[in-house]
N, CA, C and O atoms as CSV, one atom per row, in Angstrom:
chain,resi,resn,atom,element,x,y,z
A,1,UNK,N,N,106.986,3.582,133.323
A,1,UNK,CA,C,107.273,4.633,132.374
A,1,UNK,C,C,107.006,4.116,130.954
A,1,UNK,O,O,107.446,3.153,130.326
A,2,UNK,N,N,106.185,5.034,130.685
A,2,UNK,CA,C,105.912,4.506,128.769
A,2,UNK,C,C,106.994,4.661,127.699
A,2,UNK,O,O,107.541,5.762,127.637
A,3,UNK,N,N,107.291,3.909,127.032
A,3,UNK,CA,C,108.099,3.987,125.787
A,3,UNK,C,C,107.852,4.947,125.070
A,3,UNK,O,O,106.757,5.224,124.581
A,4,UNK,N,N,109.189,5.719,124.917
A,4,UNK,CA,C,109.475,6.392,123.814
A,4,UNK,C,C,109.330,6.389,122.396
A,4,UNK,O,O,110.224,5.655,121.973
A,5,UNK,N,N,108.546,6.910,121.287
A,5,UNK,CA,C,108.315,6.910,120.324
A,5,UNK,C,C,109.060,7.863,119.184
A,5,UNK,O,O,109.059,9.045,119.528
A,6,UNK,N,N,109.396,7.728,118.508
A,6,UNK,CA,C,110.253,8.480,117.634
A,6,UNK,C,C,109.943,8.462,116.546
A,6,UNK,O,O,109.846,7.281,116.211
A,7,UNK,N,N,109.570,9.523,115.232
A,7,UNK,CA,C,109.057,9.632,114.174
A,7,UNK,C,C,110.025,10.341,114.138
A,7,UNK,O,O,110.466,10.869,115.159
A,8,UNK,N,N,110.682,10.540,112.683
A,8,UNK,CA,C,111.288,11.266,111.934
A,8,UNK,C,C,110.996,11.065,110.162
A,8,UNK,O,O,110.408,10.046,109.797
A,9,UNK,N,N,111.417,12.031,109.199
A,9,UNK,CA,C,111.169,12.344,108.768
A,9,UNK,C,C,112.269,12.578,107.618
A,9,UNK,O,O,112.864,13.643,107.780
A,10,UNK,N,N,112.770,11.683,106.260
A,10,UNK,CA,C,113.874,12.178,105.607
A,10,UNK,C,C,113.564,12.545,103.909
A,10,UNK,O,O,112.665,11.989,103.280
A,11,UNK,N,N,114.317,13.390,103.431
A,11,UNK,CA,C,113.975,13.856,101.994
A,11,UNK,C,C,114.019,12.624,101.120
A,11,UNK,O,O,113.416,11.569,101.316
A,12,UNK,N,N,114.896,12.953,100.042
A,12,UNK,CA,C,114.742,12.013,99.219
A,12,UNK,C,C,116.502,11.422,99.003
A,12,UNK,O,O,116.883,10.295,98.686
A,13,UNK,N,N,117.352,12.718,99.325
A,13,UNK,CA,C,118.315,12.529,100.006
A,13,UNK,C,C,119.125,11.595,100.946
A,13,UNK,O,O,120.317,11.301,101.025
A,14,UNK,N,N,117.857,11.202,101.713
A,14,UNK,CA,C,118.187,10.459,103.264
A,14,UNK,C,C,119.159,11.356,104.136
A,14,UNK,O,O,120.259,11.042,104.591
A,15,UNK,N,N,118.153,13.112,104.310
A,15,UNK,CA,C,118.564,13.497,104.949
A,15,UNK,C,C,117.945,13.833,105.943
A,15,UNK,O,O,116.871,14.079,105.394
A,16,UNK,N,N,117.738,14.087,107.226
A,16,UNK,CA,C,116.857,14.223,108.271
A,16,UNK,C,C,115.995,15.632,108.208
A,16,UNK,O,O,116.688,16.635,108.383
A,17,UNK,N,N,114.668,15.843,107.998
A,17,UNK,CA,C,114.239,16.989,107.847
A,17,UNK,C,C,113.098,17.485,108.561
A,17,UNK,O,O,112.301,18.365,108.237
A,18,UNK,N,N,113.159,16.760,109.603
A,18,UNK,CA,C,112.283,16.711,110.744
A,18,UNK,C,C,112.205,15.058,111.941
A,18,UNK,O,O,111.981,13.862,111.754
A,19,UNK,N,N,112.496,15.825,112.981
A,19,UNK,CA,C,112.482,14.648,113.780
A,19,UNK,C,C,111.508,15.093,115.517
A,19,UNK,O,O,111.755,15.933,116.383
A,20,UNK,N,N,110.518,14.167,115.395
A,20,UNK,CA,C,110.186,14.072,116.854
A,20,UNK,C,C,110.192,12.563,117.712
A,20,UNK,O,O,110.320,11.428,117.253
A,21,UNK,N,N,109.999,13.024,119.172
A,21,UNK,CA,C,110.060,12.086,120.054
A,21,UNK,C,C,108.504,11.962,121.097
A,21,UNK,O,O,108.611,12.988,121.768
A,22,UNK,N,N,107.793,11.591,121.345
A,22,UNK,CA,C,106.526,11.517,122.195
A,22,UNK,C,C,106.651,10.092,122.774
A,22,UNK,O,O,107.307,9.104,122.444
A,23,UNK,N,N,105.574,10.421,123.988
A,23,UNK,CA,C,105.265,9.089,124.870
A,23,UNK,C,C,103.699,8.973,124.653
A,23,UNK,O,O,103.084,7.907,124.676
A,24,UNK,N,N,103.243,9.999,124.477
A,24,UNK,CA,C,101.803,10.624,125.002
A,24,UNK,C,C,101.041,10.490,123.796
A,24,UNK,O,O,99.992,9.847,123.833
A,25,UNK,N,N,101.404,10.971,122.820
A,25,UNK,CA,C,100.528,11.047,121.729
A,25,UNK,C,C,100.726,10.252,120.612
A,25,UNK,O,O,101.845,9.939,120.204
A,26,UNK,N,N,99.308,9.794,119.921
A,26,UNK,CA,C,99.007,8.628,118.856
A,26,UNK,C,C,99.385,9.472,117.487
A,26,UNK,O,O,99.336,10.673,117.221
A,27,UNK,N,N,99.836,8.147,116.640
A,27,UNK,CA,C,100.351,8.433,115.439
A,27,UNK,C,C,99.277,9.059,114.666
A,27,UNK,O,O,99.562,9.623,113.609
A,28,UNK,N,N,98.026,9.012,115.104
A,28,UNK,CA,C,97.243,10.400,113.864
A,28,UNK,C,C,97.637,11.998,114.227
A,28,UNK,O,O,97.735,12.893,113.387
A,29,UNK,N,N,97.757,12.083,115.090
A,29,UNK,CA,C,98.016,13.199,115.690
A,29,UNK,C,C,99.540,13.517,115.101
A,29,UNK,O,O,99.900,14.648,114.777
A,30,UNK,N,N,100.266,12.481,115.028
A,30,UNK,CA,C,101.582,13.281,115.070
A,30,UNK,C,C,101.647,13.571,113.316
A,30,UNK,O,O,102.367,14.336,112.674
A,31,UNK,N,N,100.769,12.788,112.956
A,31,UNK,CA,C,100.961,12.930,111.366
A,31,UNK,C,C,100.022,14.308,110.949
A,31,UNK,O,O,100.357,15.167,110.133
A,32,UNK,N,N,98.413,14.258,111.955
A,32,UNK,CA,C,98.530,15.730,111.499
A,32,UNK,C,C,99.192,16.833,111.510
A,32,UNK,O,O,98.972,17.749,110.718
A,33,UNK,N,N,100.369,16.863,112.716
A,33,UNK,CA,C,100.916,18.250,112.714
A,33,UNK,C,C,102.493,18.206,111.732
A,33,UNK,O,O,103.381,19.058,111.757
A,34,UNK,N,N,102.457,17.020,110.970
A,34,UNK,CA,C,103.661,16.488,110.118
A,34,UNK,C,C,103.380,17.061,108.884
A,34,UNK,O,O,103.854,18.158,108.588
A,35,UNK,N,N,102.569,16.355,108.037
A,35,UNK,CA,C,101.646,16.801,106.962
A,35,UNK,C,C,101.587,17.942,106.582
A,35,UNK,O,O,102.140,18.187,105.510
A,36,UNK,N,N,100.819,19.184,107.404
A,36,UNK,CA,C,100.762,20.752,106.509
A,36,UNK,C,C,102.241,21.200,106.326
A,36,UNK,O,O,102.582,21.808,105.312
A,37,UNK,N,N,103.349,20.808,107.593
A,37,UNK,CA,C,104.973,21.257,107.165
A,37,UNK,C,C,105.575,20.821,105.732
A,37,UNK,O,O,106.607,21.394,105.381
A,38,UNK,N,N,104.849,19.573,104.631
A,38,UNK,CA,C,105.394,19.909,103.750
A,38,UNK,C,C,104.637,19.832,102.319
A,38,UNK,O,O,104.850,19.345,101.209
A,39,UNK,N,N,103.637,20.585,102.972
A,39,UNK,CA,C,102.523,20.597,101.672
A,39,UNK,C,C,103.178,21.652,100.811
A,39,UNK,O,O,103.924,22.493,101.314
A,40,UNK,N,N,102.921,21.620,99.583
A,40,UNK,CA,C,103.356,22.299,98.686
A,40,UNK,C,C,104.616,22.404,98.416
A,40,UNK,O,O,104.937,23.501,97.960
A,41,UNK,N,N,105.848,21.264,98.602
A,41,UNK,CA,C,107.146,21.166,98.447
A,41,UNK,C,C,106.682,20.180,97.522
A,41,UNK,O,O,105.686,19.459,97.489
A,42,UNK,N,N,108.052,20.406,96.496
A,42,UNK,CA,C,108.196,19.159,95.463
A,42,UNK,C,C,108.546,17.529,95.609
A,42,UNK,O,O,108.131,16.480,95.115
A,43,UNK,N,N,109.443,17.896,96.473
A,43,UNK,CA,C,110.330,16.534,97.240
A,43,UNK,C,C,109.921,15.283,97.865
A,43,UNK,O,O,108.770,15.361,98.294
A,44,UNK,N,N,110.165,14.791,97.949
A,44,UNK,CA,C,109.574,13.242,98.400
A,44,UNK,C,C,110.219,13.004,99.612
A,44,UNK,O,O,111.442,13.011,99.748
A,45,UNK,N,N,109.186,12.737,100.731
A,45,UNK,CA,C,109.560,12.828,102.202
A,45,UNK,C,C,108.781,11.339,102.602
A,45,UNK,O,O,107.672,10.889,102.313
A,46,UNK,N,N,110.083,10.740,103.523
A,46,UNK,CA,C,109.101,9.830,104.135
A,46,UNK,C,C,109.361,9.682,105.247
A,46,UNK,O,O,110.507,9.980,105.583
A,47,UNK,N,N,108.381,9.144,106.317
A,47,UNK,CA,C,108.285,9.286,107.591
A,47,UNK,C,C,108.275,7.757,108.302
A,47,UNK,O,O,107.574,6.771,108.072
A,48,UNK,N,N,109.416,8.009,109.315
A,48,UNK,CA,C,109.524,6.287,109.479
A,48,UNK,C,C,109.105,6.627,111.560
A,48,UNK,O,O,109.161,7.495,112.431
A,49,UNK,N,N,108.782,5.450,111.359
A,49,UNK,CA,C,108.120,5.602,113.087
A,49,UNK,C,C,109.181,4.532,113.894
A,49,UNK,O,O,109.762,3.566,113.400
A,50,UNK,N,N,109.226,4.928,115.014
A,50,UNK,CA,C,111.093,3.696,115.454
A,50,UNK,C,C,111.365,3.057,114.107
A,50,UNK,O,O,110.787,1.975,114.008
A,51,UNK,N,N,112.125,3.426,112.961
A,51,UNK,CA,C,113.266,3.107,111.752
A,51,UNK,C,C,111.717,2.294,111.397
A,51,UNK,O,O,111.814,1.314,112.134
A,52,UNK,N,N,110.612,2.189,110.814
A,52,UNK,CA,C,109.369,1.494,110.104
A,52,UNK,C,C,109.104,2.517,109.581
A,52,UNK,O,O,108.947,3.625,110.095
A,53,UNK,N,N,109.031,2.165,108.394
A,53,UNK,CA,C,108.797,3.083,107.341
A,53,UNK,C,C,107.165,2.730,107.512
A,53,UNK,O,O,106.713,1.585,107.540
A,54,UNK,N,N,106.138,4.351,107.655
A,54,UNK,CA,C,104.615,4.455,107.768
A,54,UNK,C,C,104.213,5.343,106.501
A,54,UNK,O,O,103.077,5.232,106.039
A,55,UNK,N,N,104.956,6.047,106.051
A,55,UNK,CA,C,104.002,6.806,105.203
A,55,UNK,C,C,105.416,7.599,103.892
A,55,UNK,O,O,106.629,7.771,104.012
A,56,UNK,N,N,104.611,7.832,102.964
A,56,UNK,CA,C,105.778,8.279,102.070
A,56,UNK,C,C,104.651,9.044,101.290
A,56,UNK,O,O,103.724,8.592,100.618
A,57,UNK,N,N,105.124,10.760,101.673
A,57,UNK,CA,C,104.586,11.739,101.130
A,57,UNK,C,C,105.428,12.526,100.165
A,57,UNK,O,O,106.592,12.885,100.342
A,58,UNK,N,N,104.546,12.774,98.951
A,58,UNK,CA,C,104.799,13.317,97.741
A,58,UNK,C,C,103.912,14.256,97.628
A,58,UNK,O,O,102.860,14.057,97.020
A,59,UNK,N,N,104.298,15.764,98.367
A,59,UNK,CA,C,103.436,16.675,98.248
A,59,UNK,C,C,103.204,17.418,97.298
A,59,UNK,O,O,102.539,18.434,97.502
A,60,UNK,N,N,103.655,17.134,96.087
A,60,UNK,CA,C,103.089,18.121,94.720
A,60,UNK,C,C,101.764,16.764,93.839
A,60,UNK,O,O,100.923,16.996,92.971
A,61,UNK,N,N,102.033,15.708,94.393
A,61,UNK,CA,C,100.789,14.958,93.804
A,61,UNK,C,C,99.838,15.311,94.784
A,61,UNK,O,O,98.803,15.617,94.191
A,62,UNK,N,N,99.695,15.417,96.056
A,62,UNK,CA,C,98.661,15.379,97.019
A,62,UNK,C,C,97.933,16.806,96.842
A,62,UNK,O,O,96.733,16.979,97.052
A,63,UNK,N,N,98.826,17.789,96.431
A,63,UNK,CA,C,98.212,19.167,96.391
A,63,UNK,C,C,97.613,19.170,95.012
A,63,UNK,O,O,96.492,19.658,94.867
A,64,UNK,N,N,98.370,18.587,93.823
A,64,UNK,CA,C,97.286,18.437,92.540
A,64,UNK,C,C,96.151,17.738,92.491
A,64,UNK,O,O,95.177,17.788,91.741
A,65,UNK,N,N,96.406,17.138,93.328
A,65,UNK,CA,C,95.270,15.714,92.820
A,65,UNK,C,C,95.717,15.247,91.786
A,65,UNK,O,O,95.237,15.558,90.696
A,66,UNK,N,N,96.720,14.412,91.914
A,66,UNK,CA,C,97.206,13.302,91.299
A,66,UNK,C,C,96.472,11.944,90.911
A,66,UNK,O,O,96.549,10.961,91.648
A,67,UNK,N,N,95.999,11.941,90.124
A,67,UNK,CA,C,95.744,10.971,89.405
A,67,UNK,C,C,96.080,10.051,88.459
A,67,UNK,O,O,96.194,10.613,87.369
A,68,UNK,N,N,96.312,8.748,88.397
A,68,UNK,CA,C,97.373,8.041,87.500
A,68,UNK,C,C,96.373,7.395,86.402
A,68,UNK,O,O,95.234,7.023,86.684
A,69,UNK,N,N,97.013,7.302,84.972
A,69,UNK,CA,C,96.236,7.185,83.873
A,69,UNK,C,C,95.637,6.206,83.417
A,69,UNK,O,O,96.539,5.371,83.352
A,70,UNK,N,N,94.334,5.522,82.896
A,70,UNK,CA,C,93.678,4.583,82.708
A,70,UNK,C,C,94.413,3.748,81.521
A,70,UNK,O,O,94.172,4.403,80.507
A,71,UNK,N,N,95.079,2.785,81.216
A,71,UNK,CA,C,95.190,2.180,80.030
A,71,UNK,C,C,94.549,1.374,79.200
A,71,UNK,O,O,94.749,0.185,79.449
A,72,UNK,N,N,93.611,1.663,77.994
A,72,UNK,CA,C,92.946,0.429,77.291
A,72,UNK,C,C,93.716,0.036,76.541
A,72,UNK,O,O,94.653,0.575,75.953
A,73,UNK,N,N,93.021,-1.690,76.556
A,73,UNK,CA,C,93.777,-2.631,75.386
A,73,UNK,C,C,92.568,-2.277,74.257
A,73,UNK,O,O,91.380,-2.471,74.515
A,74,UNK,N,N,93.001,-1.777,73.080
A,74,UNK,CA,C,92.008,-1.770,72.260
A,74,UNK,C,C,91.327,-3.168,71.535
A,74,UNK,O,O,90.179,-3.452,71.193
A,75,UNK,N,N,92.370,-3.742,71.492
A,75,UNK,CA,C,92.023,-5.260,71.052
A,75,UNK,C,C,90.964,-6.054,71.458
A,75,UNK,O,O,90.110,-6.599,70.758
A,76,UNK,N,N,91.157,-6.069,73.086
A,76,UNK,CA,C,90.140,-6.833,73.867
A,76,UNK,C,C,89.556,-5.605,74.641
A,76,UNK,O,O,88.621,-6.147,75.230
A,77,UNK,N,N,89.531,-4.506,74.945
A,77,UNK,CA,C,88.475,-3.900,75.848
A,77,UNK,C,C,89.370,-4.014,77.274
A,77,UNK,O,O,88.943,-3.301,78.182
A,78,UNK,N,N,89.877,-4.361,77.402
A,78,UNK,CA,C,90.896,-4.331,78.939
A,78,UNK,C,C,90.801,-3.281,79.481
A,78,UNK,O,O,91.336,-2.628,78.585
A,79,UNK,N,N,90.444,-2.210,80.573
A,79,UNK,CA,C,91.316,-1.549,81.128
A,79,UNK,C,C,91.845,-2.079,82.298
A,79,UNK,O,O,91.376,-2.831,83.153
A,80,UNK,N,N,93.383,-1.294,82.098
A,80,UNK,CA,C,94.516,-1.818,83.645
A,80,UNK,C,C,94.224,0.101,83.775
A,80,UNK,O,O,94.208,0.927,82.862
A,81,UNK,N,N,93.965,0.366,85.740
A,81,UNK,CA,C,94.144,1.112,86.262
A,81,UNK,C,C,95.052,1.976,86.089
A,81,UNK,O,O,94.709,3.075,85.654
A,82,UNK,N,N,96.689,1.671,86.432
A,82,UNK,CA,C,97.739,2.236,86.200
A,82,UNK,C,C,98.344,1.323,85.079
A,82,UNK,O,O,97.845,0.402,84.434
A,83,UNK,N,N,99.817,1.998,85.066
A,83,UNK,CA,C,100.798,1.427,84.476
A,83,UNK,C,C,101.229,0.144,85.214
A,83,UNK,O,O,101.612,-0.843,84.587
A,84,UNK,N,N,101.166,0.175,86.429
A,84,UNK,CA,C,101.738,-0.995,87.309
A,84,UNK,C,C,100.658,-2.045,87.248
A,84,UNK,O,O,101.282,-3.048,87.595
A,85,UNK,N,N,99.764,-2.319,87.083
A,85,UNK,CA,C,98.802,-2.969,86.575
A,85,UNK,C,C,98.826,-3.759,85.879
A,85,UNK,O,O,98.595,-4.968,85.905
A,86,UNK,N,N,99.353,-2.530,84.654
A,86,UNK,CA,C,99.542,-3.742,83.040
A,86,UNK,C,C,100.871,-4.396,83.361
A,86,UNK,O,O,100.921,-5.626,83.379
A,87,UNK,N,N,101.549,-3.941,83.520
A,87,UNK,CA,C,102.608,-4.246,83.709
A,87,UNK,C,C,103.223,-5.751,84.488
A,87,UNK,O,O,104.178,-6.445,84.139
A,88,UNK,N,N,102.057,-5.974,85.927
A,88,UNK,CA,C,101.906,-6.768,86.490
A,88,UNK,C,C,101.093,-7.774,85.744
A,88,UNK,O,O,101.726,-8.788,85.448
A,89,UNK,N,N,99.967,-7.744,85.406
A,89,UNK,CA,C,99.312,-8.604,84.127
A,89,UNK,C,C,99.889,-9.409,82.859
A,89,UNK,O,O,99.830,-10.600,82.555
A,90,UNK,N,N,100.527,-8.176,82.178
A,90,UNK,CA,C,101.418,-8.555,80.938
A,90,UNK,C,C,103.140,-9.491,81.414
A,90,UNK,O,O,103.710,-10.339,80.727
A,91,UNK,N,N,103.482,-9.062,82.473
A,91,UNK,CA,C,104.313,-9.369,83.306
A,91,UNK,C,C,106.079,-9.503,82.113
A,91,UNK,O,O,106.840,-10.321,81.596
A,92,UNK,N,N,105.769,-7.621,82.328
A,92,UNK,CA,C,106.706,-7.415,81.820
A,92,UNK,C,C,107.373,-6.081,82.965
A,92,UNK,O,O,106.769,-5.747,83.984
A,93,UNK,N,N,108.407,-5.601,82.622
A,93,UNK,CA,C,108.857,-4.264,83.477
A,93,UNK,C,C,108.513,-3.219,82.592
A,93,UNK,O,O,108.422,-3.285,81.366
A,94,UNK,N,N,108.262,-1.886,83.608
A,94,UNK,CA,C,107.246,-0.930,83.854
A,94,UNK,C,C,108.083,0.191,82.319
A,94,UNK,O,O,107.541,1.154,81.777
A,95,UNK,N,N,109.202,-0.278,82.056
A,95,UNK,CA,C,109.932,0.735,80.730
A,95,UNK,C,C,109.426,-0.103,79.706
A,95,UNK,O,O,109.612,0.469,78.632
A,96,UNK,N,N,108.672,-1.589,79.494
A,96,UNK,CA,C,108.417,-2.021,78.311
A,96,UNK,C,C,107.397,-1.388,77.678
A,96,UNK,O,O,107.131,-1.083,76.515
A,97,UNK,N,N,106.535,-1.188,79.510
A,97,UNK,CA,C,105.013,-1.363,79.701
A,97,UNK,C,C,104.786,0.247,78.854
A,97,UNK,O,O,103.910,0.306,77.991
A,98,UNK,N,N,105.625,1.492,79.174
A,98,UNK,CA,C,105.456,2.537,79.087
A,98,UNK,C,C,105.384,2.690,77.124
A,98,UNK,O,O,104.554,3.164,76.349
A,99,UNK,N,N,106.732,2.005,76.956
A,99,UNK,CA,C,107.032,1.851,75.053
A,99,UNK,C,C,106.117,1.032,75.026
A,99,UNK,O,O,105.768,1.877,74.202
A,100,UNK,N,N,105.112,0.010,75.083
A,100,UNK,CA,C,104.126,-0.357,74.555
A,100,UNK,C,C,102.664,0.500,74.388
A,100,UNK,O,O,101.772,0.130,73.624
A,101,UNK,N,N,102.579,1.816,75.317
A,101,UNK,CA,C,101.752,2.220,75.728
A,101,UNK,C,C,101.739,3.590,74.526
A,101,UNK,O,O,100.799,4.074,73.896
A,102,UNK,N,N,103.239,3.942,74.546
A,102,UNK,CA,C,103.803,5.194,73.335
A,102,UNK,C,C,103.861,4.726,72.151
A,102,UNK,O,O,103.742,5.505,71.205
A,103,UNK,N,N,104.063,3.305,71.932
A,103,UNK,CA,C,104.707,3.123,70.563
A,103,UNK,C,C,103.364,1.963,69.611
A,103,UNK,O,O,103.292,1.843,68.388
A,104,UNK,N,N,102.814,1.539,70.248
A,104,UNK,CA,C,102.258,0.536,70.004
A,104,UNK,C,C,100.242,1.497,69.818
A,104,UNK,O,O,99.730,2.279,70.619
A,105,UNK,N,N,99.570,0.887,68.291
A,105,UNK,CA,C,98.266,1.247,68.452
A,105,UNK,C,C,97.203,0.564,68.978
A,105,UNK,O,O,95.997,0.798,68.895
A,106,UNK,N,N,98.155,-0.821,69.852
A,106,UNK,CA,C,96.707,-1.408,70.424
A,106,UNK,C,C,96.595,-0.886,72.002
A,106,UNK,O,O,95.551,-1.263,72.535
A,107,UNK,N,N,97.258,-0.286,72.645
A,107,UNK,CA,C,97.134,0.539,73.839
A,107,UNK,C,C,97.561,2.168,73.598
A,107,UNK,O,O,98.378,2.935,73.090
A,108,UNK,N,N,96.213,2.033,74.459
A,108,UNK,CA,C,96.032,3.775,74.807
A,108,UNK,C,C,95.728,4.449,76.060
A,108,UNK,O,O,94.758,4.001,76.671
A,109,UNK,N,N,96.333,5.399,76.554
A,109,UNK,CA,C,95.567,6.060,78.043
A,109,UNK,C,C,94.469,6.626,77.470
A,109,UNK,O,O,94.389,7.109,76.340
A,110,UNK,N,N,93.121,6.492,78.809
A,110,UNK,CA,C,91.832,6.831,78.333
A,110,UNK,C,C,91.735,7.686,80.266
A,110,UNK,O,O,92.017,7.047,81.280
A,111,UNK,N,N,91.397,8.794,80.264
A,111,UNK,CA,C,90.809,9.801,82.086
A,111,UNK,C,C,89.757,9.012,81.997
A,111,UNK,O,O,88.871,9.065,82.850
């Protein structure tokens, strides 16, 4: 007898907002019929497979097309991808990274 598989599914809450059980069917499958249930919700859902966290969906970025902002160093020509980037580079935390980014004229977001 094949092992039981269990995916579930909790808000942001850590409240249960979908739960299944299969023997039979592979985790693409179960994620496609997971997926359209919470497209276009604001909330942050993540989906853990036996208690392993696999996927953490944020369906108002996935339906915008979310894109995170380019930062140049004007000084040297740098760009860091995201904020977590510079942040990791400069190796400071991500509230310095943000007031350096607002307050400061040698960094700027550039699309």
């Amino acid at each position: 007898m094949e092992k039981t598989t269990i995916y579930r599914v909790y808000n942001s809450n850590k409240i249960m907002a979908y739960k299944v059980a299969t023997t039979t069917r592979s985790e693409d499958e179960i994620m496609k019929q997971i997926l359209p249930m919470f497209d276009g919700l604001k909330n942050l859902y993540k989906v853990y497979k036996d208690d392993q966290l696999i996927k953490i969906i944020n369906a108002k970025q996935r339906r915008h097309g979310y894109n995170p902002k380019s930062i140049l160093e004007v000084s040297s020509g740098t760009i860091f991808k995201d904020i977590y980037e510079m942040k990791d580079v400069l190796l400071i935390d991500r509230k310095r990274a943000l007031e350096l980014v607002k307050k400061s004229f040698n960094y700027r977001y550039v699309w």
